[in-house]
C-alpha positions as CSV (number, residue, x, y, z in Angstrom):
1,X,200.6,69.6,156.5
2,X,199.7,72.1,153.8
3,X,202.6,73.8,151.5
4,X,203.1,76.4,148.6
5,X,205.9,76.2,146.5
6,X,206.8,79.4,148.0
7,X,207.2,77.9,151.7
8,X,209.6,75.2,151.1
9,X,211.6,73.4,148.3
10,X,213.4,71.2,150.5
11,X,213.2,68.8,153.5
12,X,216.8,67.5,155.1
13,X,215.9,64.0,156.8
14,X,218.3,62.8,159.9
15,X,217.4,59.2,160.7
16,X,219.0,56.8,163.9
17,X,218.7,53.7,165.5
18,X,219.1,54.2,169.4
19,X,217.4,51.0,170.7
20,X,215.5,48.1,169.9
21,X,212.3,49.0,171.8
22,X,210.6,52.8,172.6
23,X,207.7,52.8,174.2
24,X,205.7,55.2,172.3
25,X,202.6,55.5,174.9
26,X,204.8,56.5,177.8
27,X,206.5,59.3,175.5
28,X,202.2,60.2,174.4
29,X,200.9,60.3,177.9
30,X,203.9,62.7,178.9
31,X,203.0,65.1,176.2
32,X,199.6,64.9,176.5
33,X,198.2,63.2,173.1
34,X,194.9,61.0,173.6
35,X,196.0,57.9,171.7
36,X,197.1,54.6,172.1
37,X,199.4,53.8,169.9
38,X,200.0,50.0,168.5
39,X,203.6,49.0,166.8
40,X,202.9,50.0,163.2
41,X,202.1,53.9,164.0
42,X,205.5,56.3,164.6
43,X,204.9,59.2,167.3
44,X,204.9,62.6,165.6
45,X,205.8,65.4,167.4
46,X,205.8,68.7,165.9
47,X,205.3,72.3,166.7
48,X,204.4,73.3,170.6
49,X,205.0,70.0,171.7
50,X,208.1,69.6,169.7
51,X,209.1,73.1,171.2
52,X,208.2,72.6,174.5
53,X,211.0,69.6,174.5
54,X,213.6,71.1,172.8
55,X,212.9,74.5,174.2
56,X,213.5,76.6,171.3
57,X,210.6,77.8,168.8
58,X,209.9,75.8,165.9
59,X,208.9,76.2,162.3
60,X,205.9,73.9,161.4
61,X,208.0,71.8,159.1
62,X,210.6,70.8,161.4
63,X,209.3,67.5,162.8
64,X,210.1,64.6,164.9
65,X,209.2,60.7,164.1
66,X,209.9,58.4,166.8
67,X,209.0,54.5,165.7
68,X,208.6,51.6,168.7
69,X,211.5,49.6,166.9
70,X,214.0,52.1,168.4
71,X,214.5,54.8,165.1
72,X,214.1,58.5,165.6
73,X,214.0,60.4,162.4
74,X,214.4,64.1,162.5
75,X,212.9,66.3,159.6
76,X,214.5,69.5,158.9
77,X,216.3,69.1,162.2
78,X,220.0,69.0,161.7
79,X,221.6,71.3,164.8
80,X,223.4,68.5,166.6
81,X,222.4,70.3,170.3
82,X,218.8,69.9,168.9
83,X,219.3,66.5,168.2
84,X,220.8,65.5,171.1
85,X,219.0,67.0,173.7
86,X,215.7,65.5,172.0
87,X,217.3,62.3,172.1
88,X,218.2,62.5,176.7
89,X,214.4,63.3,176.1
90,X,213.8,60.0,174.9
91,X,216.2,58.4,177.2
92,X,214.2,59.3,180.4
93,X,211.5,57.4,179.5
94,X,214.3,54.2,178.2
95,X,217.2,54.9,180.6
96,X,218.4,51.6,179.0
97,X,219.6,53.7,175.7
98,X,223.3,54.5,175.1
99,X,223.6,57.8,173.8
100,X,227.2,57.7,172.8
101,X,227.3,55.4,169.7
102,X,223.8,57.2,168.5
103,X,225.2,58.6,165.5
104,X,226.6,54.6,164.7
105,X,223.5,53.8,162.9
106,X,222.5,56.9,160.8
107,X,221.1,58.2,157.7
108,X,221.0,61.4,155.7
109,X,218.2,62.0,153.4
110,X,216.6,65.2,151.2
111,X,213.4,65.8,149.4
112,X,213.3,67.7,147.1
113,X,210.8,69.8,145.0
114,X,211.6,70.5,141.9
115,X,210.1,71.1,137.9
116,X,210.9,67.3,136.9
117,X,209.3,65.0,134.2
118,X,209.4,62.0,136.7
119,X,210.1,61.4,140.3
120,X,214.1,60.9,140.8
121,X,215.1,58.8,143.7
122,X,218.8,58.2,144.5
123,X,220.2,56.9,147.7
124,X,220.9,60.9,149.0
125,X,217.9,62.1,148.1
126,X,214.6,62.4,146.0
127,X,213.2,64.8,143.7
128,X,209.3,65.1,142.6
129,X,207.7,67.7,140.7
130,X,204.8,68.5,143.4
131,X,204.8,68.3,147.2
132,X,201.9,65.5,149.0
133,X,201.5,65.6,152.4
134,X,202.6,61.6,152.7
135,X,206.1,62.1,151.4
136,X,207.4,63.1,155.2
137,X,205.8,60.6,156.9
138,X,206.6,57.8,154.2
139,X,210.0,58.8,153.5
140,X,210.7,58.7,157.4
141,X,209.5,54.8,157.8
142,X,211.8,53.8,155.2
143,X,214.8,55.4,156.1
144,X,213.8,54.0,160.3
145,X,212.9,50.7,158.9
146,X,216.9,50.8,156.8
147,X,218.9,52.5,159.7
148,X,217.3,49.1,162.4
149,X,218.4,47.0,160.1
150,X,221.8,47.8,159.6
151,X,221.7,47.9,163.4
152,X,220.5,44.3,164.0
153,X,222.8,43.5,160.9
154,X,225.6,44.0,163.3
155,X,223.9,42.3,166.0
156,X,224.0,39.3,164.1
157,X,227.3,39.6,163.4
158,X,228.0,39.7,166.8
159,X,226.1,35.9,167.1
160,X,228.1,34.9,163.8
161,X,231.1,35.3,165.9
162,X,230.1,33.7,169.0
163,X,229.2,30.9,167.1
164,X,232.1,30.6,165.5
165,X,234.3,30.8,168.2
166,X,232.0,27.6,169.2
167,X,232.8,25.9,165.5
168,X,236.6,26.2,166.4
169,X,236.3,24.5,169.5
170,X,234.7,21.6,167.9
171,X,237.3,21.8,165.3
172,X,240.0,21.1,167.9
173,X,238.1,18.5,169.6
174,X,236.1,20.3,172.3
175,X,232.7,18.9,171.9
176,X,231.6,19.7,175.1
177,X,229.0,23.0,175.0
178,X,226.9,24.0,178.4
179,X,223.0,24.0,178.1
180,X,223.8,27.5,179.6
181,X,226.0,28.8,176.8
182,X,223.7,27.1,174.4
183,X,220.4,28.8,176.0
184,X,222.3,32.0,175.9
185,X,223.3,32.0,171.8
186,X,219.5,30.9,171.4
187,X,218.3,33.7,173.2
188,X,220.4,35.9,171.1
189,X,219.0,34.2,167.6
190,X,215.6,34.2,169.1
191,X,215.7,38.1,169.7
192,X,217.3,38.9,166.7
193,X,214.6,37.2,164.9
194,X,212.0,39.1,166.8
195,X,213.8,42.2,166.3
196,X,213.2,42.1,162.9
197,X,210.4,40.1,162.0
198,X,207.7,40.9,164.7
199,X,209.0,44.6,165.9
200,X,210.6,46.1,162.0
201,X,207.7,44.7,160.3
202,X,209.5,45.3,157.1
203,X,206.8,43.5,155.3
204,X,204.1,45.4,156.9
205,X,202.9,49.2,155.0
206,X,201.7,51.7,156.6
207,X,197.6,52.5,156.9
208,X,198.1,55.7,154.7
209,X,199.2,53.6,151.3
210,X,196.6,51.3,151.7
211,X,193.7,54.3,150.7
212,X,196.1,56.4,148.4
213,X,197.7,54.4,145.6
214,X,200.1,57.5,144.9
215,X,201.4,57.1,148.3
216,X,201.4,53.4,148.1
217,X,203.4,53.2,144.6
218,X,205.8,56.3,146.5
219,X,206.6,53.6,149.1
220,X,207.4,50.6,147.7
221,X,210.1,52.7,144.9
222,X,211.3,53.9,148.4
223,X,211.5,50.5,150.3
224,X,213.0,48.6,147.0
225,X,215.7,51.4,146.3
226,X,216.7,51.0,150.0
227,X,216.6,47.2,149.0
228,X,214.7,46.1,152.6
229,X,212.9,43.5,151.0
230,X,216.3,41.8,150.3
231,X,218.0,42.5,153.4
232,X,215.0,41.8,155.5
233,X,215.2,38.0,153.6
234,X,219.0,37.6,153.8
235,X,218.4,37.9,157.3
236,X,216.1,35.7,157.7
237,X,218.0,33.6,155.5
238,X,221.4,33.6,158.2
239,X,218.5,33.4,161.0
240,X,217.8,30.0,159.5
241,X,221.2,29.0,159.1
242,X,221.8,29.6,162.6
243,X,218.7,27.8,164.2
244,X,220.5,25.3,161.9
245,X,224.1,25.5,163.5
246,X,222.8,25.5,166.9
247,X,220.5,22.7,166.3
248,X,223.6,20.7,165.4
249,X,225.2,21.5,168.2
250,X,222.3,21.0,170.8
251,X,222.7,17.2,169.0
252,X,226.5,16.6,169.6
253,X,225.9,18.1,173.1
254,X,223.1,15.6,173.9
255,X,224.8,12.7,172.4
256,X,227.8,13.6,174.2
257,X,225.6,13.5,177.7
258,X,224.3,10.3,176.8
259,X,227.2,8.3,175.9
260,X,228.9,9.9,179.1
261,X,225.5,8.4,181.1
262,X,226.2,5.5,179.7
263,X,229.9,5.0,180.6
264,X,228.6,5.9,184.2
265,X,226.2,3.0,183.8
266,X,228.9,0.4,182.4
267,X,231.5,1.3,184.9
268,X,228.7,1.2,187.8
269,X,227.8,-2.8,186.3
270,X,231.6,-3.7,186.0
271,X,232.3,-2.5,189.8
272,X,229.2,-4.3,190.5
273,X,230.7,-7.5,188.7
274,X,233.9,-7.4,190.4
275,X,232.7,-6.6,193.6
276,X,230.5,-9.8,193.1
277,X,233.8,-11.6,191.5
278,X,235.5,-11.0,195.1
279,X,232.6,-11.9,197.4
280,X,232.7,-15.4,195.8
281,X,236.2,-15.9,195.8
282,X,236.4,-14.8,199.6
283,X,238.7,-11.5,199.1
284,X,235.5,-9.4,200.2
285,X,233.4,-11.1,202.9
286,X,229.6,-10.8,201.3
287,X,227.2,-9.4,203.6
């Protein structure tokens, strides 16, 4: 995309985490576009495509960045009818996705393009001195990448509690955990995990910053002001702890099977005994 400074001085940036998953090539075959995507690449949808969904003529800087970890990032996009009727686009082709807590994980961002001695980066918005056609893209996959995050930060809150509601009933003296309960918490770890590690890919940069260091040195300012180097590795970090908790309690489970098999086995050799006991003394006729 090619500007003056007379076309624009400003982009408004609308990011949200609707899902864990989009399929992007499902969204590319409806709309026509020749390209298989893979994980790393966001779905761009601009102009008549991006008109022919939301059914209204569009400038060629508005924009829409759909990412396969479940973020949609709208550029110069802010009429909530737009938004939503873009996002029940997106939902045909995931009917899994709950619309009504879409604006739960959110972010507002703005470039701007201003006379400036240096770039000025804040956590509403940034300000450089001359427009490259990799700010848009860039500054979408770090506010997608921040917004699944803090959704999949409250997932794991949700597993925190769980788990802790498991702690207090070992705390009162109810060892006993099912293997189905236990499978079922895993699970929930094991996706989180995956969530973030293998589908975020917050250590991964995208193709672009690889063959322009401008755009490469633009990215990481963006991805350590939104700190998702840290927050990627406290997450791991709880992951960890987790795996840890649940291993524990995977042991006491166990150990409480076992010692129970084993009651079963000295109360199956004592009956035996006294049965044996009887049979000699005459009270039970042996056969």
């Amino acid at each position: 995309m090619q500007l003056n400074a007379a076309e624009t001085t400003n982009f408004t940036f609308k990011a949200l985490a609707i899902t864990n998953e989009i399929d992007l090539n499902k969204i590319a075959i409806h709309c026509g576009i020749p390209k298989k995507y893979t994980w790393e690449q966001p779905l761009m949808l601009r102009s008549d495509l991006l008109a022919s969904i939301l059914q209204k003529a569009m400038n060629p800087l508005q924009q829409v960045l759909v990412f396969s970890f479940g973020s949609v990032v709208f550029i110069n996009i802010e009429n909530v009818n737009e938004i939503t009727r873009f996002l029940i686009f997106i939902q045909t082709f995931e009917p899994g996705i709950d619309l009504h807590p879409a604006e739960k994980y959110t972010d507002d961002y703005s470039l701007h393009i201003e006379t400036v001695d240096s770039m000025e980066l804040t956590d509403e918005y940034v300000i450089v001195s001359e427009y490259e056609s990799f700010y848009p893209e860039l500054i979408s996959t770090v506010l997608a990448k921040s917004v699944a995050l803090e959704r999949i930060e409250e997932q794991l809150g949700a597993i925190q509690d769980n788990l802790e509601n498991m702690i207090d009933r070992l705390e009162k003296g109810k060892l006993s955990v099912s293997n189905k309960e236990l499978a079922f918490t895993t699970a929930k770890v094991v996706r989180h995990e995956y969530n973030t590690l293998a589908y975020i890919m917050i250590l991964d940069k995208p193709d672009l910053t690889w063959t322009h260091s401008t755009a490469s040195e633009f990215y990481d300012k963006m991805m350590d002001f939104f700190e998702l180097n840290d927050r990627y590795k406290i997450l791991k970090s709880k992951t960890d702890i987790l795996y840890h908790i649940l291993d524990g309690f995977s042991n006491i489970s166990h150990s409480i099977r076992g010692l129970f098999v084993e009651w079963i086995v000295v109360i199956l050799i004592v009956i035996e005994v006294v049965i044996t006991i009887l049979q000699i003394v005459g009270w039970i006729p042996s056969h």
